[in-house]
C-alpha positions as CSV (number, residue, x, y, z in Angstrom):
1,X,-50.4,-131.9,178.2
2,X,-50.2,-129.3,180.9
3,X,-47.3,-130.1,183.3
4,X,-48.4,-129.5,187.0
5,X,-45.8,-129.0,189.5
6,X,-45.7,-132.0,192.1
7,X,-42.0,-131.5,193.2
8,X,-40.9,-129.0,196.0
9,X,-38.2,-126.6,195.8
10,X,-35.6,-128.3,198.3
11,X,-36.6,-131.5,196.3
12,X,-36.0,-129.6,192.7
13,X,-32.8,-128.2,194.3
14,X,-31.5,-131.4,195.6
15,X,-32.5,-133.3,192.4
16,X,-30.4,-130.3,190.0
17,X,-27.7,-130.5,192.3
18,X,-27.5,-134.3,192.1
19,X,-28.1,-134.2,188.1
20,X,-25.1,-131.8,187.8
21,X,-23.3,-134.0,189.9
22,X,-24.1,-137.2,187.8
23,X,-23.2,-135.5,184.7
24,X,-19.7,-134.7,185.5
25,X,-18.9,-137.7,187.3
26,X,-20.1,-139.4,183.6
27,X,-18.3,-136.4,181.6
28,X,-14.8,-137.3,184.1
29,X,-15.2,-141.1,183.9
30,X,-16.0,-141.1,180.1
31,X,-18.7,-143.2,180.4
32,X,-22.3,-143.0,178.7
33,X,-24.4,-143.1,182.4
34,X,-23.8,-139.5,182.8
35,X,-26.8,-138.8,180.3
36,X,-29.0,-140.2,183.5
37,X,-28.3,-137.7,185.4
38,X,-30.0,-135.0,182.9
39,X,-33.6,-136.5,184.4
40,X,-32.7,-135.2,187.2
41,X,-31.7,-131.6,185.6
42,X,-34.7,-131.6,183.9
43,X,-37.1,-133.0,186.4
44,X,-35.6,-130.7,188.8
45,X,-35.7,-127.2,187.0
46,X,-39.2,-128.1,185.5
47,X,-40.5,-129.2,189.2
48,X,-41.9,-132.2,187.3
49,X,-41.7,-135.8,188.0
50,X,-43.6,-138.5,185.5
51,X,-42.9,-141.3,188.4
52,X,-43.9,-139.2,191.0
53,X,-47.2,-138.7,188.6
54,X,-48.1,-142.4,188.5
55,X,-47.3,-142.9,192.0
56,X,-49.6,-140.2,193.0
57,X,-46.4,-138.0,195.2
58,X,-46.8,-134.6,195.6
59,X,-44.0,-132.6,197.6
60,X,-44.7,-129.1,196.3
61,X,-46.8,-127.3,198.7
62,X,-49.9,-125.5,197.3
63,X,-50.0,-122.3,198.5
64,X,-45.7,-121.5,198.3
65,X,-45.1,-122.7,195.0
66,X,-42.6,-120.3,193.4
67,X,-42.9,-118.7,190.3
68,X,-41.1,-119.4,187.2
């Protein structure tokens, strides 16, 4: 299954970001939600979203995609 990119860079930042975020806040509180937020790591460093797949969203552009 070939994995093409249909999230943008501010959106892969802002999704990392928020992931890291999510993580600690589970890692400080002790609590088992903080495993959600590595979606977002993921999702966000491999500029790939399943939902945004079946929804049919695309926020990379075309033509500026950056190279990995």
């Amino acid at each position: 299954m070939i994995l093409k990119k249909n999230v943008g860079y501010i959106d892969s930042i802002i999704r990392a970001t928020l992931g890291v975020i999510i993580v600690l806040a589970g890692v400080y509180f002790q609590n088992w939600w903080g495993f959600l937020g590595l979606i977002l790591v993921f999702s966000g460093s491999l500029s790939f979203c399943p939902i945004y797949k079946m929804a049919g969203i695309d926020t990379s552009r075309i033509n500026s995609e950056r190279a990995n």
